[in-house]
N, CA, C and O atoms as CSV, one atom per row, in Angstrom:
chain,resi,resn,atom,element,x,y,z
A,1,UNK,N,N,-83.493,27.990,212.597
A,1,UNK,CA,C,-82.312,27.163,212.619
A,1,UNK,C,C,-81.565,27.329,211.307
A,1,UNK,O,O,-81.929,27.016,210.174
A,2,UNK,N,N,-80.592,27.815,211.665
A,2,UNK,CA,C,-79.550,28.063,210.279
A,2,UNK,C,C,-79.553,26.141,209.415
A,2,UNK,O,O,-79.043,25.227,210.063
A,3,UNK,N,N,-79.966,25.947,208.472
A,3,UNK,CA,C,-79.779,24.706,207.944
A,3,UNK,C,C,-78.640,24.640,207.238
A,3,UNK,O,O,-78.732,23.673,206.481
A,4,UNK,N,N,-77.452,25.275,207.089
A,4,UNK,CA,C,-75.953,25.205,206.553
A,4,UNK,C,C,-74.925,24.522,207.936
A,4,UNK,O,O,-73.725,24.249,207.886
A,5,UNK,N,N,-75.933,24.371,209.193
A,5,UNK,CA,C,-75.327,23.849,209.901
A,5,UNK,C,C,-76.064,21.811,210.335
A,5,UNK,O,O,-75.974,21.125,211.354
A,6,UNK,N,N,-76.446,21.657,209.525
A,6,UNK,CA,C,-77.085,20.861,209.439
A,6,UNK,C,C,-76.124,19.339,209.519
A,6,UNK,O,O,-75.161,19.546,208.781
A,7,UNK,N,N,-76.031,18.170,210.008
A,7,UNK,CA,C,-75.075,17.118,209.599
A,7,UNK,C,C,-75.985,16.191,209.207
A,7,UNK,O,O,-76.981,16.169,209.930
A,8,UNK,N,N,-75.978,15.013,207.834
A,8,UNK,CA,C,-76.659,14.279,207.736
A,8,UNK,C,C,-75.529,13.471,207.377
A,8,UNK,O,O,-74.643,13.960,206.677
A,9,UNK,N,N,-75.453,12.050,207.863
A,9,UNK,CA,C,-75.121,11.066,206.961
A,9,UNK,C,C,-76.030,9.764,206.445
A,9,UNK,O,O,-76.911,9.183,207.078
A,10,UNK,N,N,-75.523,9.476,205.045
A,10,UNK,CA,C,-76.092,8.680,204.111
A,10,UNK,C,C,-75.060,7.672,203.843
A,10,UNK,O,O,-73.852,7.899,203.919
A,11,UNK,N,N,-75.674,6.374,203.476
A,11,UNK,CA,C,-74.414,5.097,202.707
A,11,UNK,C,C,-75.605,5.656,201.262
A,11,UNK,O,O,-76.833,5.709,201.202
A,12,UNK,N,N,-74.728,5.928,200.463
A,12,UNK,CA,C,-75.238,5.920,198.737
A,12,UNK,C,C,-73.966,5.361,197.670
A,12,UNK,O,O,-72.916,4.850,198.060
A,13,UNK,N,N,-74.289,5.559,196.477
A,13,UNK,CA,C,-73.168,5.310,195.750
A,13,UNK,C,C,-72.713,6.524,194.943
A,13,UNK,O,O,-73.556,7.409,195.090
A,14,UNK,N,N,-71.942,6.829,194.329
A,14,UNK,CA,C,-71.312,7.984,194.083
A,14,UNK,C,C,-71.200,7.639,193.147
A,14,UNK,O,O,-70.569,6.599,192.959
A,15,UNK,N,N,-71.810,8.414,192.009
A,15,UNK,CA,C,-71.480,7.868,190.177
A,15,UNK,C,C,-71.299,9.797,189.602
A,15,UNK,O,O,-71.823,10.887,189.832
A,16,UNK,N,N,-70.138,9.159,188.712
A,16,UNK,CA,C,-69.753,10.717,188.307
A,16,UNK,C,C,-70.417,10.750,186.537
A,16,UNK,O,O,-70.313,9.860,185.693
A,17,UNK,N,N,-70.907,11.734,186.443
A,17,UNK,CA,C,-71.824,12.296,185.258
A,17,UNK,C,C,-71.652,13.045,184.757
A,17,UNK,O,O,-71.947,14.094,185.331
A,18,UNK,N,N,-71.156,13.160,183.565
A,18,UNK,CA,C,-70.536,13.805,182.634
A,18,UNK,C,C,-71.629,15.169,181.701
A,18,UNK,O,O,-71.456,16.350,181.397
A,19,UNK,N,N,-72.539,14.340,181.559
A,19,UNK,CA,C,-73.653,14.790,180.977
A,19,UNK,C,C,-74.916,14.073,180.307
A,19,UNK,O,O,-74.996,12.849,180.410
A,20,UNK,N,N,-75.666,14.614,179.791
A,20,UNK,CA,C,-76.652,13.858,179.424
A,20,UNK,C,C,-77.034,12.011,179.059
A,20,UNK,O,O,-77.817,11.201,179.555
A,21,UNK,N,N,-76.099,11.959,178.039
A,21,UNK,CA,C,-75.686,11.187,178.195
A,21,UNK,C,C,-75.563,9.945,178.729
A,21,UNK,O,O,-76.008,8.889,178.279
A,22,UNK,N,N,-74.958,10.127,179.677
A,22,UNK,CA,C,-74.178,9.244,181.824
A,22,UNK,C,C,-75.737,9.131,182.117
A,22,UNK,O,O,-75.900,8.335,183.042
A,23,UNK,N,N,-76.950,9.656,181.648
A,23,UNK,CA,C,-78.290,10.042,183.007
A,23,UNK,C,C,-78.305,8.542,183.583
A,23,UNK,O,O,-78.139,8.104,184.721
A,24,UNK,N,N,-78.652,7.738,181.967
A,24,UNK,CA,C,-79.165,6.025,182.231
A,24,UNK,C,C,-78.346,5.611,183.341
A,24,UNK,O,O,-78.950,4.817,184.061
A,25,UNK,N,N,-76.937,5.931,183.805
A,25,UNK,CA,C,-76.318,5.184,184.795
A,25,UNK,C,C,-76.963,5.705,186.390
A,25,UNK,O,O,-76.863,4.895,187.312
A,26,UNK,N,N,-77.548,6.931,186.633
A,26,UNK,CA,C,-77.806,7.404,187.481
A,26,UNK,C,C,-79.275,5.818,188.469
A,26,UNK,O,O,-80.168,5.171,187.922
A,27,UNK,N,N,-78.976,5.818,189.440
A,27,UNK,CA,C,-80.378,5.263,190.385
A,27,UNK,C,C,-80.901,5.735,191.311
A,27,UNK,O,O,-80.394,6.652,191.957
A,28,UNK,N,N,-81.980,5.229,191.561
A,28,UNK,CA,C,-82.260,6.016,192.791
A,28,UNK,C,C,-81.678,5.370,193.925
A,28,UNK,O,O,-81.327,4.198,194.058
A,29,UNK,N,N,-81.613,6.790,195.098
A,29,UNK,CA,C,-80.334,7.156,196.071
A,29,UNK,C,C,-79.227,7.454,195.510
A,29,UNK,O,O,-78.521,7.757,196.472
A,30,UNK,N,N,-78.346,7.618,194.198
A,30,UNK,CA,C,-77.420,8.274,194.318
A,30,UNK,C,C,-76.861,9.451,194.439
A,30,UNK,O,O,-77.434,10.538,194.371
A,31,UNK,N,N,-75.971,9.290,194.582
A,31,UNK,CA,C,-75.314,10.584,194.558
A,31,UNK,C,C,-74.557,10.975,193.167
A,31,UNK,O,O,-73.758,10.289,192.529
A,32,UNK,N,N,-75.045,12.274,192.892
A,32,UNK,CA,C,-74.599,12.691,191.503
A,32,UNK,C,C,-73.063,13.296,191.553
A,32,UNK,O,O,-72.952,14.019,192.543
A,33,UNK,N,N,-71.905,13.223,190.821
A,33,UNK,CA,C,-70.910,13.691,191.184
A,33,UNK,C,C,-70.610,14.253,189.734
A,33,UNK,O,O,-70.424,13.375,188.891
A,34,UNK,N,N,-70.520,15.730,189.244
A,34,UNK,CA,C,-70.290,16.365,187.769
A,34,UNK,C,C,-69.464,17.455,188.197
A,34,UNK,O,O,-69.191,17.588,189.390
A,35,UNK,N,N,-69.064,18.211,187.358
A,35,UNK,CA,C,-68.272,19.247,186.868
A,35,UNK,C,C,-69.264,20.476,187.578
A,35,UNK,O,O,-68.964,21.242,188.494
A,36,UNK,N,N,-70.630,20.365,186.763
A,36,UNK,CA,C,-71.422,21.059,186.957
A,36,UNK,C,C,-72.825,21.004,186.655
A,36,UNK,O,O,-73.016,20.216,185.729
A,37,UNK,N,N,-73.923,21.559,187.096
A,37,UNK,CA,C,-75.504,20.925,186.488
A,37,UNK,C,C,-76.161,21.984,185.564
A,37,UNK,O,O,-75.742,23.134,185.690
A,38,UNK,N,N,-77.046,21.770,184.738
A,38,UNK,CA,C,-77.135,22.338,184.098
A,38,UNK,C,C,-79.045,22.317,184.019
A,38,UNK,O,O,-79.720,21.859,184.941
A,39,UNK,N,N,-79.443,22.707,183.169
A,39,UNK,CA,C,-81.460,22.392,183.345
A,39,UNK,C,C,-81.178,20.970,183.175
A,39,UNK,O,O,-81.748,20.087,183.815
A,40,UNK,N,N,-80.402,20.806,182.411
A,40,UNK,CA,C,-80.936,19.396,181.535
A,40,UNK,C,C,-80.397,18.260,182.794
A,40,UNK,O,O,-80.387,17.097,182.390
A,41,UNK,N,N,-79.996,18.431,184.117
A,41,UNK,CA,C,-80.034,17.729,184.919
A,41,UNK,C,C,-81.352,17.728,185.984
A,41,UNK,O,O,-81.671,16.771,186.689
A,42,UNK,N,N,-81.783,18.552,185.947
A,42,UNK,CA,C,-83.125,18.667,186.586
A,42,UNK,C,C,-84.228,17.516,186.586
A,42,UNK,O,O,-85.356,17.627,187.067
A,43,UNK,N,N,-83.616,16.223,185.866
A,43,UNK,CA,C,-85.032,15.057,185.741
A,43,UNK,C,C,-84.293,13.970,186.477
A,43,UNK,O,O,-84.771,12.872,186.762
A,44,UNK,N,N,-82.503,14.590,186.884
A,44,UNK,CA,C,-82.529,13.479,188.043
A,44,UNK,C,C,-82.741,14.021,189.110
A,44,UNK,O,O,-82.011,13.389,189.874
A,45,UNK,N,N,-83.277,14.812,189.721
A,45,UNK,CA,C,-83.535,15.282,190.940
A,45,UNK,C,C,-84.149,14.299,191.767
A,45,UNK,O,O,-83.689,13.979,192.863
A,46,UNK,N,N,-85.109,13.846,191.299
A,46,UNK,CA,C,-86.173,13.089,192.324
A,46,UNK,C,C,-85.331,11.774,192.867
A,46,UNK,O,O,-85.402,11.405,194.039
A,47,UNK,N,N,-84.506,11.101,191.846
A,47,UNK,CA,C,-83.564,10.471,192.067
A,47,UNK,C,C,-82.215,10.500,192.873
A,47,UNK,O,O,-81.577,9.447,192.896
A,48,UNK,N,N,-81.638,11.761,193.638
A,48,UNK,CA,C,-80.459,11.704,193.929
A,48,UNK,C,C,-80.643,11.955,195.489
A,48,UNK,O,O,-81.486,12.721,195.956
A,49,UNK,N,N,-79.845,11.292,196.143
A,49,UNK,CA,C,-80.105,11.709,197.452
A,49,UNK,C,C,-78.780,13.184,197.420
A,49,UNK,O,O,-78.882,14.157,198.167
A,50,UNK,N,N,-78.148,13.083,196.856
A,50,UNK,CA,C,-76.956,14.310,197.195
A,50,UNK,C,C,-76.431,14.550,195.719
A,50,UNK,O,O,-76.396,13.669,194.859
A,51,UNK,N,N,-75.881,16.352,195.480
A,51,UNK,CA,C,-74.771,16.597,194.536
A,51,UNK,C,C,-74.036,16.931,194.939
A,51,UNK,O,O,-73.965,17.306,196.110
A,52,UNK,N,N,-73.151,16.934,194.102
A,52,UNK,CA,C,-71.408,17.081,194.453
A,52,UNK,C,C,-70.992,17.895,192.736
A,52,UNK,O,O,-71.263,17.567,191.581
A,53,UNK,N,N,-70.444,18.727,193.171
A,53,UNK,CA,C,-69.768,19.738,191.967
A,53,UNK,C,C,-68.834,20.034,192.175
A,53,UNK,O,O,-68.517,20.062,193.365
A,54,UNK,N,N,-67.780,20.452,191.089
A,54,UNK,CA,C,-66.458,20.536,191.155
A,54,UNK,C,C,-66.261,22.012,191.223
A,54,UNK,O,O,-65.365,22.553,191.871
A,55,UNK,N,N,-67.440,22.813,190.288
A,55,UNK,CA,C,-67.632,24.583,189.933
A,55,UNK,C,C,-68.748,24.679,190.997
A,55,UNK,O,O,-69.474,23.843,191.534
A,56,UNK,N,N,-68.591,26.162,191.104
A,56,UNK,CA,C,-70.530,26.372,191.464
A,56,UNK,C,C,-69.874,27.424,193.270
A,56,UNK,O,O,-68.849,27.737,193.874
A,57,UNK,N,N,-71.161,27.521,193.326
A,57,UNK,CA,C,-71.226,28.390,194.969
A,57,UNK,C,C,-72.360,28.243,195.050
A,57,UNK,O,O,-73.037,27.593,194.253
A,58,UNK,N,N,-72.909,29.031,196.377
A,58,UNK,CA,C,-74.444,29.405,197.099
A,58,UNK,C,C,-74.877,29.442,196.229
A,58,UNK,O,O,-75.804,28.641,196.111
A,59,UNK,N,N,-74.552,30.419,194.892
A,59,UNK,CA,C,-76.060,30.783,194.011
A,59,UNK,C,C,-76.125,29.980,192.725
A,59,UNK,O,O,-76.936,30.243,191.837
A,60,UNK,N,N,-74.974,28.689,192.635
A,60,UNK,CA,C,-75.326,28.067,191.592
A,60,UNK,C,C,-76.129,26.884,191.497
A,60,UNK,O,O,-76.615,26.203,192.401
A,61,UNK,N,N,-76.190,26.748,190.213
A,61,UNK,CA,C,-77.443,26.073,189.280
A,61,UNK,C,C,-77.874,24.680,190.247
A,61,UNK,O,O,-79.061,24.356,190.208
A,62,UNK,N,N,-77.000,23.921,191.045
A,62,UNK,CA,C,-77.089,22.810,191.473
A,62,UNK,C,C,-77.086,23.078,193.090
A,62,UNK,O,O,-76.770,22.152,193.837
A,63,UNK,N,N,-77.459,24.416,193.641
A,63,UNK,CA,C,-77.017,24.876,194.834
A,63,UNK,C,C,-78.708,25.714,195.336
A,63,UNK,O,O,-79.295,25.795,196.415
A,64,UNK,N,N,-78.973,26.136,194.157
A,64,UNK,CA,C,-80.513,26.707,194.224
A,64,UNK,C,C,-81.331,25.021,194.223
A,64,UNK,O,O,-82.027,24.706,195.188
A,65,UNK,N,N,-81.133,24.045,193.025
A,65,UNK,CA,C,-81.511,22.867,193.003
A,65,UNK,C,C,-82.168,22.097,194.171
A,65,UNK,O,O,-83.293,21.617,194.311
A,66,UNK,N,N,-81.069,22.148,194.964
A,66,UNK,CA,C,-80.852,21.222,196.147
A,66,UNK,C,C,-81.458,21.807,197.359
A,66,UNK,O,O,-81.795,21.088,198.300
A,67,UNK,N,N,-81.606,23.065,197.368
A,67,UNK,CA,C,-82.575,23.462,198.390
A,67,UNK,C,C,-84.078,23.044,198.597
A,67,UNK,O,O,-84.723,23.504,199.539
């Protein structure tokens, strides 16, 4: 099953994250909303139900992540 065809919906909250920084505002279930991710976002993972990026494609940093 191709999973790019996948539909899920979620109620979360959407907090935008600048960087390191922003982490403390992050909770669990949100949704992360940045520019872009970087390693040093990798310790909210367990925490986010979804990302959202403004840069990036298939093979980026927050796109390998999320698989």
């Amino acid at each position: 099953m191709d999973r790019s065809r996948w539909t899920v919906r979620i109620r979360a909250i959407v907090r935008r994250v600048a960087g390191p920084t922003d982490f403390d505002r992050i909770q669990l279930g949100d949704v992360l909303l940045t520019e872009a991710t970087t390693e040093a976002f990798n310790i909210l993972l367990p925490l986010l139900s979804a990302i959202i990026t403004d840069t990036g494609g298939a093979r980026s940093h927050a796109a390998i992540l999320a698989r």
